[in-house]
Biopython code that builds the backbone (N, CA, C, O; Angstrom):
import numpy as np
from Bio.PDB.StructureBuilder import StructureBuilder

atoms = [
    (1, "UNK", "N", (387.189, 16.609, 244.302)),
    (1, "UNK", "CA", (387.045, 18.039, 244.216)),
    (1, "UNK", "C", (387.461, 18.677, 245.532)),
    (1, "UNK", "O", (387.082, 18.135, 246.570)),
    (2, "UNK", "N", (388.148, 19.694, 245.582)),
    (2, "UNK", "CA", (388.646, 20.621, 246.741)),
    (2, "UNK", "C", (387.857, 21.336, 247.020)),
    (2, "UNK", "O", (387.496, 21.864, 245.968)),
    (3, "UNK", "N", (387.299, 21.734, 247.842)),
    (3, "UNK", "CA", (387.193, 23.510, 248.442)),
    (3, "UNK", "C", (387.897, 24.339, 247.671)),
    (3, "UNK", "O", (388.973, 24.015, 247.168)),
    (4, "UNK", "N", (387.438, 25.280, 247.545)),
    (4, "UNK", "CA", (388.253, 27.020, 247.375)),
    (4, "UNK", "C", (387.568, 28.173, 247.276)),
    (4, "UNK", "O", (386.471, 28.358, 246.749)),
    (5, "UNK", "N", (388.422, 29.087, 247.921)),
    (5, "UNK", "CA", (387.931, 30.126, 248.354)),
    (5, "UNK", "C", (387.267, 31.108, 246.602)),
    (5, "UNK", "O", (387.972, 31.368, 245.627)),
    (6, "UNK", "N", (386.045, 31.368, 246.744)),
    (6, "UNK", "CA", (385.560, 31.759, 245.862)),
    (6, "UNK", "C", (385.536, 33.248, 245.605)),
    (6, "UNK", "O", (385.108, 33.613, 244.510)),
    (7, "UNK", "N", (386.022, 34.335, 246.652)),
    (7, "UNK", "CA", (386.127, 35.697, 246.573)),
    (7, "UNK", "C", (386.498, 36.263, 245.349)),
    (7, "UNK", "O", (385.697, 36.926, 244.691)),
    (8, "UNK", "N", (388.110, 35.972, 244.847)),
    (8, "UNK", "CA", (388.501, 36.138, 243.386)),
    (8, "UNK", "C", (387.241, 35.792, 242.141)),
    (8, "UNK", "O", (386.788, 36.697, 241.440)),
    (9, "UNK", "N", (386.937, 34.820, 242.060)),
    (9, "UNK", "CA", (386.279, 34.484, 241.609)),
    (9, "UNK", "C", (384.789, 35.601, 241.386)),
    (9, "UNK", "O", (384.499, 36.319, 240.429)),
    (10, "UNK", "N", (384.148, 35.393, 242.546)),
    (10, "UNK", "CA", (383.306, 36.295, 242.014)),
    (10, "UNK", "C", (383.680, 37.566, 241.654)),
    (10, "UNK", "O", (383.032, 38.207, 240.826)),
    (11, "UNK", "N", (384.919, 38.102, 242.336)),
    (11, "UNK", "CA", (385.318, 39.753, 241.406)),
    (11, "UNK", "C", (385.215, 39.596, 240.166)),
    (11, "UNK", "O", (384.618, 40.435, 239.492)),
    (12, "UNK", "N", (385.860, 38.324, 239.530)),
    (12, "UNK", "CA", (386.160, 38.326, 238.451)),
    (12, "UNK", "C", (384.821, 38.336, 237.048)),
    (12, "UNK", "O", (384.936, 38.642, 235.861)),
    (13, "UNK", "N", (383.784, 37.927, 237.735)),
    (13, "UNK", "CA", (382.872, 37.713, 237.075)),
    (13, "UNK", "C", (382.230, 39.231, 237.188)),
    (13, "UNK", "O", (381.514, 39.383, 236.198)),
    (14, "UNK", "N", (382.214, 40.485, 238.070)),
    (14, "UNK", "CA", (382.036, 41.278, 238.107)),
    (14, "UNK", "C", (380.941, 41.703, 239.093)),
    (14, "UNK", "O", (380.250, 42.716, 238.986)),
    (15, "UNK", "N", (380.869, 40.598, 240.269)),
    (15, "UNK", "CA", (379.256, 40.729, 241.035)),
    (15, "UNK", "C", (379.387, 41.773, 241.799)),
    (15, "UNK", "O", (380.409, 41.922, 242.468)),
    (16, "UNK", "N", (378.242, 42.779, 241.825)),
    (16, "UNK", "CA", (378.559, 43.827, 242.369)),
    (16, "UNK", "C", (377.498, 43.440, 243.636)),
    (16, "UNK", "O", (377.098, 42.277, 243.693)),
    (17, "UNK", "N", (376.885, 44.769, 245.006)),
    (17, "UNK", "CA", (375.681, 44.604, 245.604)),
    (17, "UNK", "C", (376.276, 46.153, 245.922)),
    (17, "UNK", "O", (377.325, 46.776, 246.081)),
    (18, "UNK", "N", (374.973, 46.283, 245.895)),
    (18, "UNK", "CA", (374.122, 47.932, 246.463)),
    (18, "UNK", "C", (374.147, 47.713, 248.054)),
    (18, "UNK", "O", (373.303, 47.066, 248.674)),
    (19, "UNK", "N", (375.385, 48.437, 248.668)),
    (19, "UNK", "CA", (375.296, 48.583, 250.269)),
    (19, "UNK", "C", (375.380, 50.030, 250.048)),
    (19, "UNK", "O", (375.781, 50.702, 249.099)),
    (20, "UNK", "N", (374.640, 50.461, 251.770)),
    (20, "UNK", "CA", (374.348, 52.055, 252.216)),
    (20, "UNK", "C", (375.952, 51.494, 253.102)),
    (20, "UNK", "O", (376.348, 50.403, 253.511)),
    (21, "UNK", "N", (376.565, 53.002, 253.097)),
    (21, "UNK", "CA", (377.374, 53.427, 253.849)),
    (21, "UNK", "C", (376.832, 52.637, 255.346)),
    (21, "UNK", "O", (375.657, 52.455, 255.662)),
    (22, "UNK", "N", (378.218, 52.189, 256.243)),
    (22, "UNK", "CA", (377.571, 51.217, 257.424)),
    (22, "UNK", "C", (376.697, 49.802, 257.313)),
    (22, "UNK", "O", (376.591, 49.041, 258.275)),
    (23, "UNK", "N", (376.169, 49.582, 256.193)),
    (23, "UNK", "CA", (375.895, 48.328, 256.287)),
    (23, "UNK", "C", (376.487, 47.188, 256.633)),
    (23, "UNK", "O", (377.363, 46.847, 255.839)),
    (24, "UNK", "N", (376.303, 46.412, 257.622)),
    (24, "UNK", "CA", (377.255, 45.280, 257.639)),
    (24, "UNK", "C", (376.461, 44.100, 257.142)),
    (24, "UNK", "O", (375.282, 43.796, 257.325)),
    (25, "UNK", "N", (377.596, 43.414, 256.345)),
    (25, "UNK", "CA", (377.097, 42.376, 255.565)),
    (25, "UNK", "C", (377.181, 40.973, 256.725)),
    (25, "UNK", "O", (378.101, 41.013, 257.542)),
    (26, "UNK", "N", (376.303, 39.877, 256.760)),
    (26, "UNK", "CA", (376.796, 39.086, 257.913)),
    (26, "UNK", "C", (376.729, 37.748, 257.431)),
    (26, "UNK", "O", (377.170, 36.792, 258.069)),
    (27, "UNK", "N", (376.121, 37.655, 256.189)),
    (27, "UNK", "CA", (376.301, 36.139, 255.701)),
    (27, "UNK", "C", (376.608, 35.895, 254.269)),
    (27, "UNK", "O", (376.895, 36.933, 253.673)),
    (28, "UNK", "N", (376.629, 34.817, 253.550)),
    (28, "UNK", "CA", (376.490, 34.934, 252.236)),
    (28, "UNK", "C", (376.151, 33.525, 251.436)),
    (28, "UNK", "O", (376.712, 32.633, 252.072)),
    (29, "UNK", "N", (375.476, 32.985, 250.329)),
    (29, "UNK", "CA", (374.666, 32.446, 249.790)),
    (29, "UNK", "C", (374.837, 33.179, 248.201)),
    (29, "UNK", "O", (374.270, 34.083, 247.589)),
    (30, "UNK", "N", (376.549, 31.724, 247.802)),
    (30, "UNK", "CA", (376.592, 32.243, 246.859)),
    (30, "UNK", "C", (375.950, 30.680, 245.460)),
    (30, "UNK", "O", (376.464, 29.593, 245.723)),
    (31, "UNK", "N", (375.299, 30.678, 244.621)),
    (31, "UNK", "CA", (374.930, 29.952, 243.282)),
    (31, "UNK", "C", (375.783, 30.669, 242.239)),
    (31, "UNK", "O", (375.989, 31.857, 241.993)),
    (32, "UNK", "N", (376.312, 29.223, 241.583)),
    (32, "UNK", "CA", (377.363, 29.368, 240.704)),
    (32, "UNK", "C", (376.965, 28.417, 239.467)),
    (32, "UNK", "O", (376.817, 27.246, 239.816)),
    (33, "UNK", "N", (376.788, 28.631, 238.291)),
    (33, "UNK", "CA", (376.743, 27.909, 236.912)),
    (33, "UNK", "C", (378.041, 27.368, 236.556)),
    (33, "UNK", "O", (378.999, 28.102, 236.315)),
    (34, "UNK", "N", (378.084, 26.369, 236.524)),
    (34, "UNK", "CA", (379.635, 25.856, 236.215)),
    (34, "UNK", "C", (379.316, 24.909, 234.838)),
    (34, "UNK", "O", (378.508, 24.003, 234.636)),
    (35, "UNK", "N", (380.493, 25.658, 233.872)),
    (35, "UNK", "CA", (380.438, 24.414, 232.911)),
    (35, "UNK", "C", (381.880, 23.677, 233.293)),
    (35, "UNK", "O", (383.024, 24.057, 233.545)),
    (36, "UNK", "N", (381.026, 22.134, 233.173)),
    (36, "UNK", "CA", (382.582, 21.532, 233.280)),
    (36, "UNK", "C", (383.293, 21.294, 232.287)),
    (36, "UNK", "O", (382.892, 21.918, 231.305)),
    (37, "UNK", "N", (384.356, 20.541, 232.056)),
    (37, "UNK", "CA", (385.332, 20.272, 231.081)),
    (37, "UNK", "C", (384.990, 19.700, 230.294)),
    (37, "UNK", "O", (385.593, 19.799, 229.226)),
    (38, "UNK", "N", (383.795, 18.761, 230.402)),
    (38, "UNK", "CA", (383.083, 17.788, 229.667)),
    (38, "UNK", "C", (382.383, 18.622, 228.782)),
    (38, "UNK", "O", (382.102, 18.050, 227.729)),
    (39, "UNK", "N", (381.969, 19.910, 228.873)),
    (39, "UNK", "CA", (381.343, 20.748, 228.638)),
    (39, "UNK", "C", (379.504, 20.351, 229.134)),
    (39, "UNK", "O", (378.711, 20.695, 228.259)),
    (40, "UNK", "N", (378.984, 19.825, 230.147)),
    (40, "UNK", "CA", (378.367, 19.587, 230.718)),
    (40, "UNK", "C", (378.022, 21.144, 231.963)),
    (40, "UNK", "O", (378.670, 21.960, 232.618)),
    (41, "UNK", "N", (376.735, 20.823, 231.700)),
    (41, "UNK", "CA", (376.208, 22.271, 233.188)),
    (41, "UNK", "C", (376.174, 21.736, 233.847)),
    (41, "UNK", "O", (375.918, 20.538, 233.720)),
    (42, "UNK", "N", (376.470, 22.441, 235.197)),
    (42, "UNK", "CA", (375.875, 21.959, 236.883)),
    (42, "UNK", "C", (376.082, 23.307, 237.489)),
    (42, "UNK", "O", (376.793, 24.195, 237.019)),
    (43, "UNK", "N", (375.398, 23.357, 238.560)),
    (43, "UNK", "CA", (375.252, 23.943, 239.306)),
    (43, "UNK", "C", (375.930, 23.630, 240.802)),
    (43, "UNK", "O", (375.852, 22.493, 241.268)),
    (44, "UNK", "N", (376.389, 24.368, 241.297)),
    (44, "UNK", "CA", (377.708, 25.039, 242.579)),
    (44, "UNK", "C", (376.977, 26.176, 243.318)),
    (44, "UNK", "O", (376.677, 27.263, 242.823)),
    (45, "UNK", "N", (376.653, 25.617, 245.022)),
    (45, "UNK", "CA", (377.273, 26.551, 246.274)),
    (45, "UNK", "C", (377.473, 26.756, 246.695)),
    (45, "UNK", "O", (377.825, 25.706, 247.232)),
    (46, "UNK", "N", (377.882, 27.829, 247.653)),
    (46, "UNK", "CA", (378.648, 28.352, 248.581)),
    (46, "UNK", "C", (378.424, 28.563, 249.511)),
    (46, "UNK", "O", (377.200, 28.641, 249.407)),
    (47, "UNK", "N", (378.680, 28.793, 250.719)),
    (47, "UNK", "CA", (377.820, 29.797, 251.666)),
    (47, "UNK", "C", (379.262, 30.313, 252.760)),
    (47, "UNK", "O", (380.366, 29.770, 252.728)),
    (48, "UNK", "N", (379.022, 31.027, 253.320)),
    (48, "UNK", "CA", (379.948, 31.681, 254.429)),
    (48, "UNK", "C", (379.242, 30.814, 255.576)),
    (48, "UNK", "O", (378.141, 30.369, 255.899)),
    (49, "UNK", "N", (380.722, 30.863, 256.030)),
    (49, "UNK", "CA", (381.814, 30.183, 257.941)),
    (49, "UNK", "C", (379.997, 30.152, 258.495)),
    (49, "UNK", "O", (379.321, 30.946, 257.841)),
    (50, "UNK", "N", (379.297, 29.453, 259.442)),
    (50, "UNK", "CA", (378.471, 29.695, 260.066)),
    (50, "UNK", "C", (377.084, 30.079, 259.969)),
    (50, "UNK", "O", (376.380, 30.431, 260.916)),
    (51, "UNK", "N", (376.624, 29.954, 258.353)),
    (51, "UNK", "CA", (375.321, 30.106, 257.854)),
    (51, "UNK", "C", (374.754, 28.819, 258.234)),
    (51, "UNK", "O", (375.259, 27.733, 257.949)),
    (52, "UNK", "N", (373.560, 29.015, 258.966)),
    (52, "UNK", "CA", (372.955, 27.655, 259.294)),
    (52, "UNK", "C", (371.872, 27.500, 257.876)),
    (52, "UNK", "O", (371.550, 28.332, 257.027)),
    (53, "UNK", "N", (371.489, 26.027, 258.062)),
    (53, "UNK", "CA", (370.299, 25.628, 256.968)),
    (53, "UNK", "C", (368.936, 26.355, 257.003)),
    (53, "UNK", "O", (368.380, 26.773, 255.987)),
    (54, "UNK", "N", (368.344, 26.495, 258.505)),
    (54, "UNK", "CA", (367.400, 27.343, 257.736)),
    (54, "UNK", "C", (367.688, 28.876, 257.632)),
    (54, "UNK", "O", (366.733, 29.461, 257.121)),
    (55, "UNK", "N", (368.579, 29.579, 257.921)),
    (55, "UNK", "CA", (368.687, 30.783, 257.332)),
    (55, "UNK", "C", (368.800, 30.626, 255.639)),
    (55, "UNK", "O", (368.151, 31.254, 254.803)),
    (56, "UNK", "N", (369.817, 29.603, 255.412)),
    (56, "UNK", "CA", (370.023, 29.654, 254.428)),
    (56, "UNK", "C", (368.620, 29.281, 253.104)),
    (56, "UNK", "O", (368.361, 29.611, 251.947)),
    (57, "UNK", "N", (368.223, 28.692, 253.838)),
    (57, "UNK", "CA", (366.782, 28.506, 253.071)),
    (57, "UNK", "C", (365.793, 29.893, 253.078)),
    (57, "UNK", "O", (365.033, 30.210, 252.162)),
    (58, "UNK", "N", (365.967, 30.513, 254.142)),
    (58, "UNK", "CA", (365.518, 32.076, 254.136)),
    (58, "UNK", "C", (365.809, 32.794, 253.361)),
    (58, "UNK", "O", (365.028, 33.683, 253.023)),
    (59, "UNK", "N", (366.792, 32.686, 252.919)),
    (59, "UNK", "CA", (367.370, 34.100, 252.431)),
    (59, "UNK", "C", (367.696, 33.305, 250.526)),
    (59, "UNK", "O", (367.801, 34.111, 249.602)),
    (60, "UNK", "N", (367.777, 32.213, 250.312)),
    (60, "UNK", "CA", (366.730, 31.741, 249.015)),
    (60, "UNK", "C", (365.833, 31.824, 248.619)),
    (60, "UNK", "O", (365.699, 32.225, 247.462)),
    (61, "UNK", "N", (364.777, 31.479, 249.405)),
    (61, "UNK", "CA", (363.221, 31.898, 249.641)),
    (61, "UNK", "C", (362.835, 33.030, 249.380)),
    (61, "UNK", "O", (361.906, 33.161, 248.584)),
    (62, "UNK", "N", (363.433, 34.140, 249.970)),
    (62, "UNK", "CA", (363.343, 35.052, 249.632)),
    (62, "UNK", "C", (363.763, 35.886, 248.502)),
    (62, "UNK", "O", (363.215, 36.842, 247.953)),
    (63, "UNK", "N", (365.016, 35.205, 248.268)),
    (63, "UNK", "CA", (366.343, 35.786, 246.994)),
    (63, "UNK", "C", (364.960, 35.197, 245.590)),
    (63, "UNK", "O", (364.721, 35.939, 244.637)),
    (64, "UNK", "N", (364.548, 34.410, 245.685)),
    (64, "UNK", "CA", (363.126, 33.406, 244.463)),
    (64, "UNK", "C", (362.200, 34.423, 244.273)),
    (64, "UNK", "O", (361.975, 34.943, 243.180)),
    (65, "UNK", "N", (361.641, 34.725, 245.360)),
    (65, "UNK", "CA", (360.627, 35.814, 245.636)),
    (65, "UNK", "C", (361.375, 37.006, 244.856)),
    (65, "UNK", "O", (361.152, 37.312, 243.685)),
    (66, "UNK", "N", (361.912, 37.363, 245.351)),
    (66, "UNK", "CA", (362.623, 39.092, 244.496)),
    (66, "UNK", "C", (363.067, 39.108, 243.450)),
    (66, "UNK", "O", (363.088, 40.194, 242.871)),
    (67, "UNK", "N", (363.621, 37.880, 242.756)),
    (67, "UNK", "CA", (364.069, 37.762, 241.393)),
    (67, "UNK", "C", (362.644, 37.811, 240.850)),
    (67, "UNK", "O", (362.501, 38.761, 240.081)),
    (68, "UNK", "N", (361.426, 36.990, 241.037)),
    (68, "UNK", "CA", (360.288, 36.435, 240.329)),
    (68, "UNK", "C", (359.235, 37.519, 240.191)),
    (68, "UNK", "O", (358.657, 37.653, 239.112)),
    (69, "UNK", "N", (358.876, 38.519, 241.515)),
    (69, "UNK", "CA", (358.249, 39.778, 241.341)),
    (69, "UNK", "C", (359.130, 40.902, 240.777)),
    (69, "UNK", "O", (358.507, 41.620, 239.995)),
    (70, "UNK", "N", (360.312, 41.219, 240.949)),
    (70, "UNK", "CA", (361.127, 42.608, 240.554)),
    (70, "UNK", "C", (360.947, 43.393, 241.962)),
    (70, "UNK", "O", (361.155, 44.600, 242.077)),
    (71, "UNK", "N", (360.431, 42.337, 243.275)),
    (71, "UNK", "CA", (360.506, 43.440, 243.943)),
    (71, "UNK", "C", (361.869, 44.478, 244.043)),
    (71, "UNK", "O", (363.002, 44.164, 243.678)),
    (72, "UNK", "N", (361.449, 45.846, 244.653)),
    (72, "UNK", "CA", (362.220, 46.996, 244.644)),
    (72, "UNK", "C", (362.597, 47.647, 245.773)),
    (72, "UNK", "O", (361.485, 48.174, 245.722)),
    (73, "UNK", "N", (363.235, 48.265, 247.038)),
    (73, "UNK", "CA", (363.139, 48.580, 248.434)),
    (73, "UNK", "C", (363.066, 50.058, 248.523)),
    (73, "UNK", "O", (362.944, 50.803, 249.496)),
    (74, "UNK", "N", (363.202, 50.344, 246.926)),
    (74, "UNK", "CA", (363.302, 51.656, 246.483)),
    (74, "UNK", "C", (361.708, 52.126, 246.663)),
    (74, "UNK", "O", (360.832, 51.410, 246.177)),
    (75, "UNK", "N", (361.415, 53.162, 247.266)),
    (75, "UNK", "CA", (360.307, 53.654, 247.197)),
    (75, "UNK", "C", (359.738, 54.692, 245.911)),
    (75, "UNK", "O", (360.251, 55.733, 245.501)),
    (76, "UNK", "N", (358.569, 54.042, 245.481)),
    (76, "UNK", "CA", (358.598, 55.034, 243.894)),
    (76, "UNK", "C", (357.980, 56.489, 244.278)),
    (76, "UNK", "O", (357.590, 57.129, 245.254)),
    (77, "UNK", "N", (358.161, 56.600, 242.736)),
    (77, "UNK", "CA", (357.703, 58.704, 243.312)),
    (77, "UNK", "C", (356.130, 58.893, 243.370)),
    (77, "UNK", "O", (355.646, 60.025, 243.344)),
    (78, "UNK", "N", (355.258, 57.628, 243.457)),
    (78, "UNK", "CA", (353.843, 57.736, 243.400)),
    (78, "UNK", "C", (353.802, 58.100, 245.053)),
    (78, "UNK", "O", (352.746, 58.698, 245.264)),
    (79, "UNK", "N", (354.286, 58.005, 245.820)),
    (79, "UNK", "CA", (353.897, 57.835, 247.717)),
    (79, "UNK", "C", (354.107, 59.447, 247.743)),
    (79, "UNK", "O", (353.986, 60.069, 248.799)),
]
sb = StructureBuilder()
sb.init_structure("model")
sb.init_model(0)
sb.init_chain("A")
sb.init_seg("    ")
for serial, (resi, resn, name, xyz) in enumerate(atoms, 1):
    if name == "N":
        sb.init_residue(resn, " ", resi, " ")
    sb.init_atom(name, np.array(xyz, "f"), 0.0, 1.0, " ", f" {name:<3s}", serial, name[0])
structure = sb.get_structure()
């Protein structure tokens, strides 16, 4: 199996993210569902140039956490 650059790829699937104007993005931690040819599942990832292991475990950890509650950063109209 090769490397390859996965950018196309995720356009293609349509992944969007919610950035504010000026945000700079600085890493990335991408999970991919792959069926293979066999028609067999596995799972594929990615990460960007210079993500160390435990960030990368951070920002899983956390990515688990926010999928599993719905947390929101959005503040609701109760405050």
């Amino acid at each position: 199996m090769a490397d390859q650059k996965i950018g196309q790829l995720i356009d293609s699937l349509g992944v969007e993210a919610t950035l504010d104007e000026g945000d700079l993005p600085t890493d990335a931690f991408v999970i991919l569902k792959v069926i293979k040819k066999d028609g067999t599942v596995s799972l594929a990832s990615a990460r960007s140039e210079g993500l160390d292991w435990i960030t990368r475990l951070g920002m899983l950890t956390a990515a688990q956490s926010i999928e599993n509650s719905g947390y929101t950063d959005t503040p609701s109209d109760d405050t």
